[in-house]
C-alpha positions as protocol buffer text, in pm:
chain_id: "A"
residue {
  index: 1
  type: UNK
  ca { x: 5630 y: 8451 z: 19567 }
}
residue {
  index: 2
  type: UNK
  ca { x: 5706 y: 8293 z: 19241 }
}
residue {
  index: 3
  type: UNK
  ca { x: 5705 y: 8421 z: 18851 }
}
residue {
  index: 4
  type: UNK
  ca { x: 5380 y: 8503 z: 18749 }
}
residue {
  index: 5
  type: UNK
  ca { x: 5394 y: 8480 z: 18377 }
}
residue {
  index: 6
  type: UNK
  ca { x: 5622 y: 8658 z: 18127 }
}
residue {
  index: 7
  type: UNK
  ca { x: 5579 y: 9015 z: 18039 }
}
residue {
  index: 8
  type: UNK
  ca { x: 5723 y: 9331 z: 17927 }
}
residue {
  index: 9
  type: UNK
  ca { x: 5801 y: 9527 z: 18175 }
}
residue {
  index: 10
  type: UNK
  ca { x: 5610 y: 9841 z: 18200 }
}
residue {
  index: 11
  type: UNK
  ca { x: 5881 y: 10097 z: 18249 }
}
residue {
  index: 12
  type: UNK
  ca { x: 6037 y: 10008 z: 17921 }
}
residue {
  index: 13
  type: UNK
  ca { x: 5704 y: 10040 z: 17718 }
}
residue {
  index: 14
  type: UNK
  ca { x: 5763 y: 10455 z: 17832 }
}
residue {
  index: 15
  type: UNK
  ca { x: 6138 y: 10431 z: 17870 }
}
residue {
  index: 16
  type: UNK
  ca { x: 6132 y: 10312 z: 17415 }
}
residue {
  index: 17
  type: UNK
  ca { x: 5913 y: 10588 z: 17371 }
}
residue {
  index: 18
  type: UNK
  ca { x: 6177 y: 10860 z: 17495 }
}
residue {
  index: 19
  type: UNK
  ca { x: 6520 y: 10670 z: 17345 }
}
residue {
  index: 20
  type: UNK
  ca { x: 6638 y: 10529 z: 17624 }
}
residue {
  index: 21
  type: UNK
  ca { x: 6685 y: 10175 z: 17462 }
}
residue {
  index: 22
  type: UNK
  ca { x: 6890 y: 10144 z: 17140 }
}
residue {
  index: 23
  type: UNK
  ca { x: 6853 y: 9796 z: 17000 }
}
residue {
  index: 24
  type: UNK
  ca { x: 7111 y: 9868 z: 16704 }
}
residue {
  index: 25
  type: UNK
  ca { x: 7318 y: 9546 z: 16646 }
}
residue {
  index: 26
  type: UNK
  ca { x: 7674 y: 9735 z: 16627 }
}
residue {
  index: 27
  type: UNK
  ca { x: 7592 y: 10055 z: 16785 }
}
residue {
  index: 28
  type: UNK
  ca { x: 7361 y: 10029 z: 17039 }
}
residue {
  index: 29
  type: UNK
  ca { x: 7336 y: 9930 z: 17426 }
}
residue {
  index: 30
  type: UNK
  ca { x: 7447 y: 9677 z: 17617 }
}
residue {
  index: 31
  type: UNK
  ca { x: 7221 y: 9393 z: 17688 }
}
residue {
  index: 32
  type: UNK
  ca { x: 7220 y: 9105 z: 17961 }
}
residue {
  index: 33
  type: UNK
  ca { x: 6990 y: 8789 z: 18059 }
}
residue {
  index: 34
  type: UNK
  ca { x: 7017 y: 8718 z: 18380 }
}
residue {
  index: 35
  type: UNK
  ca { x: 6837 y: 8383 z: 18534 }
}
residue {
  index: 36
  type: UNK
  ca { x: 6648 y: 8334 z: 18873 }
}
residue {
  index: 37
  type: UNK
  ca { x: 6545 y: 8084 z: 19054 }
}
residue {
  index: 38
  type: UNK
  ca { x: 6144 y: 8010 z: 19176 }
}
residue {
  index: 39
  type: UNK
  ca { x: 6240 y: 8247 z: 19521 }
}
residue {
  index: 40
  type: UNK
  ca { x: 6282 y: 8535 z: 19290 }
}
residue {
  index: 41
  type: UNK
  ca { x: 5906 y: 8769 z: 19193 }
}
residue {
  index: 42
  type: UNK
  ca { x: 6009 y: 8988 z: 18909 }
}
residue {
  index: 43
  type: UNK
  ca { x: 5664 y: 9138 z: 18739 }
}
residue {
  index: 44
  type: UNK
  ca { x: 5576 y: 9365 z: 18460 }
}
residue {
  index: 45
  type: UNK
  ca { x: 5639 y: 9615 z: 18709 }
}
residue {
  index: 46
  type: UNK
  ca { x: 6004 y: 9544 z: 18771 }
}
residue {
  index: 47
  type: UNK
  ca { x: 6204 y: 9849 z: 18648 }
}
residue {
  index: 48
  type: UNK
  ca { x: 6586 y: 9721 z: 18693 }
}
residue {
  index: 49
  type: UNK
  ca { x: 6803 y: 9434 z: 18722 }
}
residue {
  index: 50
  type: UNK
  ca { x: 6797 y: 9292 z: 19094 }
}
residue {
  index: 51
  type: UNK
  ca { x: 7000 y: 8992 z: 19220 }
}
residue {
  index: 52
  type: UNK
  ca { x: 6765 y: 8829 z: 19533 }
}
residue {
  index: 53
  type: UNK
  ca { x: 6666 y: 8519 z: 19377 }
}
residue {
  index: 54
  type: UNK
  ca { x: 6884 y: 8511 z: 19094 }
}
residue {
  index: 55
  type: UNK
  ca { x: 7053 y: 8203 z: 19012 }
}
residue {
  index: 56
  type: UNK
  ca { x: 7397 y: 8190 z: 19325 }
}
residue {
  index: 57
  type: UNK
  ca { x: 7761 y: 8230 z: 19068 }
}
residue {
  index: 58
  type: UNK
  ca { x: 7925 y: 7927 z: 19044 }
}
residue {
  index: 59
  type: UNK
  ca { x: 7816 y: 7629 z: 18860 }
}
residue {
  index: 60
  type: UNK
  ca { x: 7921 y: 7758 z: 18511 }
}
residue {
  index: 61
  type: UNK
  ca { x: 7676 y: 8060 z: 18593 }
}
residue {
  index: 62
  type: UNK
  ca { x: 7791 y: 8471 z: 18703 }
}
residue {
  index: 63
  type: UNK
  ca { x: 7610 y: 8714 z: 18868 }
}
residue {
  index: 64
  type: UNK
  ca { x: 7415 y: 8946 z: 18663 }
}
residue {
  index: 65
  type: UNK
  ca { x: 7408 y: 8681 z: 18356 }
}
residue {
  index: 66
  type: UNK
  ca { x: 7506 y: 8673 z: 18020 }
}
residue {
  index: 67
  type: UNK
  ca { x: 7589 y: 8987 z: 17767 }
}
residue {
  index: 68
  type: UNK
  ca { x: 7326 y: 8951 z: 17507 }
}
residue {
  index: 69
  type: UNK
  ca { x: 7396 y: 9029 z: 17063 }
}
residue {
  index: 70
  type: UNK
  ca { x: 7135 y: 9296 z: 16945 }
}
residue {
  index: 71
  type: UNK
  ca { x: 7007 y: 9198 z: 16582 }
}
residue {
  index: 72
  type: UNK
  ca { x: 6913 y: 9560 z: 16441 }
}
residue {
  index: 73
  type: UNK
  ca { x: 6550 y: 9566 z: 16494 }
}
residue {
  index: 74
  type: UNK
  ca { x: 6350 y: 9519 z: 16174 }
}
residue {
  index: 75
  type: UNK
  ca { x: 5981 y: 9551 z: 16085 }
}
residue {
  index: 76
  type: UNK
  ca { x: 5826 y: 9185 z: 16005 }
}
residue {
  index: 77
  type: UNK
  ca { x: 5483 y: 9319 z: 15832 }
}
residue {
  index: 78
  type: UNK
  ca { x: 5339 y: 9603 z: 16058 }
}
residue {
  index: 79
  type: UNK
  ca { x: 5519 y: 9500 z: 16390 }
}
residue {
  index: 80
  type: UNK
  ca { x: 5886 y: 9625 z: 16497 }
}
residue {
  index: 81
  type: UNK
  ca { x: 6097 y: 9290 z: 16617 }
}
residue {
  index: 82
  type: UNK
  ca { x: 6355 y: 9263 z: 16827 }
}
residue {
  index: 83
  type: UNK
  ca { x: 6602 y: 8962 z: 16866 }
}
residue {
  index: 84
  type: UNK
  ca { x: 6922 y: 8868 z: 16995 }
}
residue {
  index: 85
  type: UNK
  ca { x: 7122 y: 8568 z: 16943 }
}
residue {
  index: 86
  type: UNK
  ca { x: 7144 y: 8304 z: 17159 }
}
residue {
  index: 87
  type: UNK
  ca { x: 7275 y: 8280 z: 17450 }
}
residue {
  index: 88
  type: UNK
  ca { x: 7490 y: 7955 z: 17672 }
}
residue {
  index: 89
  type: UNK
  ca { x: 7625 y: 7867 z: 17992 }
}
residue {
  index: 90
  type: UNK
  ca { x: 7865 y: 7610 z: 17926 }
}
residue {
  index: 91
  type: UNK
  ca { x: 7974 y: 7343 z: 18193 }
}
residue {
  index: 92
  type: UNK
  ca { x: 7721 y: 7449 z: 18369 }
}
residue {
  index: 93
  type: UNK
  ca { x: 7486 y: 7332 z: 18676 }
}
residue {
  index: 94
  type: UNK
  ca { x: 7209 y: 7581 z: 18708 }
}
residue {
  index: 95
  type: UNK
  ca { x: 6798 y: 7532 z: 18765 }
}
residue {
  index: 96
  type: UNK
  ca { x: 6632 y: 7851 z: 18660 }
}
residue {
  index: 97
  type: UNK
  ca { x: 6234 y: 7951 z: 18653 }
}
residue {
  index: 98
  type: UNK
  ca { x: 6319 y: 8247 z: 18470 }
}
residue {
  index: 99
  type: UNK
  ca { x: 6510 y: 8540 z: 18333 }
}
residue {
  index: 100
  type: UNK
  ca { x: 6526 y: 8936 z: 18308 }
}
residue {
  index: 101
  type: UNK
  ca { x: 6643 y: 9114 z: 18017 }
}
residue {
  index: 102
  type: UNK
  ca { x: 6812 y: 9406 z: 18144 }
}
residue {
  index: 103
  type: UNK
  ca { x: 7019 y: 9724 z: 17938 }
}
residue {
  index: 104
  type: UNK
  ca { x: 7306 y: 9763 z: 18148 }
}
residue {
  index: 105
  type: UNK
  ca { x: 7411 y: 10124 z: 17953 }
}
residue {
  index: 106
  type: UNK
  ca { x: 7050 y: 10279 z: 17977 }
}
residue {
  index: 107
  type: UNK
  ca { x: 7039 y: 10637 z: 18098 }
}
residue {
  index: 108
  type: UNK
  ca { x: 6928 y: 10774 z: 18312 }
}
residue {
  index: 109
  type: UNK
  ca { x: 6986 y: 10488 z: 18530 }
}
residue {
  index: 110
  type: UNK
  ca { x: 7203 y: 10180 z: 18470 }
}
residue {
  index: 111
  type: UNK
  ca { x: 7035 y: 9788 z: 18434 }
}
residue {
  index: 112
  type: UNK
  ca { x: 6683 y: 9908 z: 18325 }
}
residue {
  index: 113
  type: UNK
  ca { x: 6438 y: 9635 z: 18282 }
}
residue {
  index: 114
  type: UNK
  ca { x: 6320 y: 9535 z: 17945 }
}
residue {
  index: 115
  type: UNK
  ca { x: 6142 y: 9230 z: 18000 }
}
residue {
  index: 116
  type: UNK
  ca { x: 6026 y: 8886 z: 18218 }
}
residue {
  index: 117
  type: UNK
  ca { x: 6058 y: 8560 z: 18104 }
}
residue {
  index: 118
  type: UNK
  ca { x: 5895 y: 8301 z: 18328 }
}
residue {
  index: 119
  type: UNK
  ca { x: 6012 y: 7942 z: 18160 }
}
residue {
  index: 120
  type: UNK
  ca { x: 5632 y: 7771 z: 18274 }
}
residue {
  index: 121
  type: UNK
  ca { x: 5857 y: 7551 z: 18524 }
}
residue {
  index: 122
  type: UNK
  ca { x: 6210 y: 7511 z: 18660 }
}
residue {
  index: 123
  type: UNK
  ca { x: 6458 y: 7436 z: 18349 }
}
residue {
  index: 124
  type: UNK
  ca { x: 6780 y: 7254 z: 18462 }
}
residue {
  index: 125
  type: UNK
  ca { x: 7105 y: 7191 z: 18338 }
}
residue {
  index: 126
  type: UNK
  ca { x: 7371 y: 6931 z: 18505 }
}
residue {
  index: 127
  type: UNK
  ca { x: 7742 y: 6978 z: 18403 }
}
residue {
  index: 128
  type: UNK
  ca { x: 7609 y: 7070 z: 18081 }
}
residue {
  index: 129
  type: UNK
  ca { x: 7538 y: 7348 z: 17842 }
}
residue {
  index: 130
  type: UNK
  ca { x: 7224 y: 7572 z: 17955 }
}
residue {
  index: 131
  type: UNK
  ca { x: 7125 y: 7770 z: 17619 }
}
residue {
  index: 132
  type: UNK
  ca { x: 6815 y: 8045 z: 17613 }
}
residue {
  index: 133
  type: UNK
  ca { x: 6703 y: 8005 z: 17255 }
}
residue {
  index: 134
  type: UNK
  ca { x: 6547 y: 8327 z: 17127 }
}
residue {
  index: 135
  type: UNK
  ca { x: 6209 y: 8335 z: 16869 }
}
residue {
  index: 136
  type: UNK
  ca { x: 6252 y: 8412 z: 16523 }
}
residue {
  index: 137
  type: UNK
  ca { x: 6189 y: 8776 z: 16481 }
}
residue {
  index: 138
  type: UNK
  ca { x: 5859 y: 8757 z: 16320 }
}
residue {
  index: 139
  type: UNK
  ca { x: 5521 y: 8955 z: 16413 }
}
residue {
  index: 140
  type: UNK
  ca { x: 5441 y: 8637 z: 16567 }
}
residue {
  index: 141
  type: UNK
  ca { x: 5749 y: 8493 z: 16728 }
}
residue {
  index: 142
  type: UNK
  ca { x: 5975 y: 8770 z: 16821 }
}
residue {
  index: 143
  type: UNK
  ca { x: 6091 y: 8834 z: 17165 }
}
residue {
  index: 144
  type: UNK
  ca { x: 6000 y: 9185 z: 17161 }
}
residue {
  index: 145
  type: UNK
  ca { x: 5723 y: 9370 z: 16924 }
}
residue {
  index: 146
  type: UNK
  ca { x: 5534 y: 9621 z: 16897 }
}
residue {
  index: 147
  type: UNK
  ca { x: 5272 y: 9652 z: 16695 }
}
């Protein structure tokens, strides 16, 4: 079974709601993307990081993906916005479908799920530089809100 469409995963939406994520640029968790290929079914209902399907190490890409910069979350009208900068493989051979965002220093339990990001299609890179290009953090745009 294959991505489904992008979401955030349910278990965070309860998990922000008793501080278990802390978004704070310099102070908070620890952050990773990890990529998978089309084999891989994470959901809204995925509550941790998981590696079947995930995109094999080598090829410019590690298991359990890249560490990810918090920008201090900031409200952009009414709506709380997260971001993070981007993010790069370099040199690297890799065809994704999609990623999770995962806190690696969540407690109770280690490499909660945030959120799914299905790409719409398989997104490859050949001896090259594969980049995940967050949204501006606007009401709109922003990789995570809430409203």
């Amino acid at each position: 079974m294959a991505f489904t469409g992008s979401a955030v995963c349910n278990s965070f939406k309860t998990e922000v709601l008793t501080a278990v994520h802390d978004f704070t640029a310099s102070s908070g968790n620890a952050f990773y993307i990890a990529l998978y290929t089309n084999s891989a079914s994470p959901t809204k209902s995925t509550t941790v990081y998981f590696t079947s399907g995930e995109v094999a190490s080598g090829g410019g890409y590690t298991t359990a993906g890249n560490a990810l910069t918090s920008v201090t979350p900031a409200l952009s009208t009414d709506t709380a916005c997260c971001d993070f900068s981007d993010t790069s493989w370099t040199t690297a051979t890799i065809t994704a479908r999609g990623a999770l965002i995962y806190n690696s220093d969540a407690t109770p339990d280690n490499e909660q799920a945030v959120a799914v990001i299905d790409f719409g299609g398989d997104k490859t890179c050949t001896s090259g530089t594969f980049t995940i290009q967050f949204p501006d953090a606007t009401a709109s745009d922003a990789i995570l809100r809430l409203a």
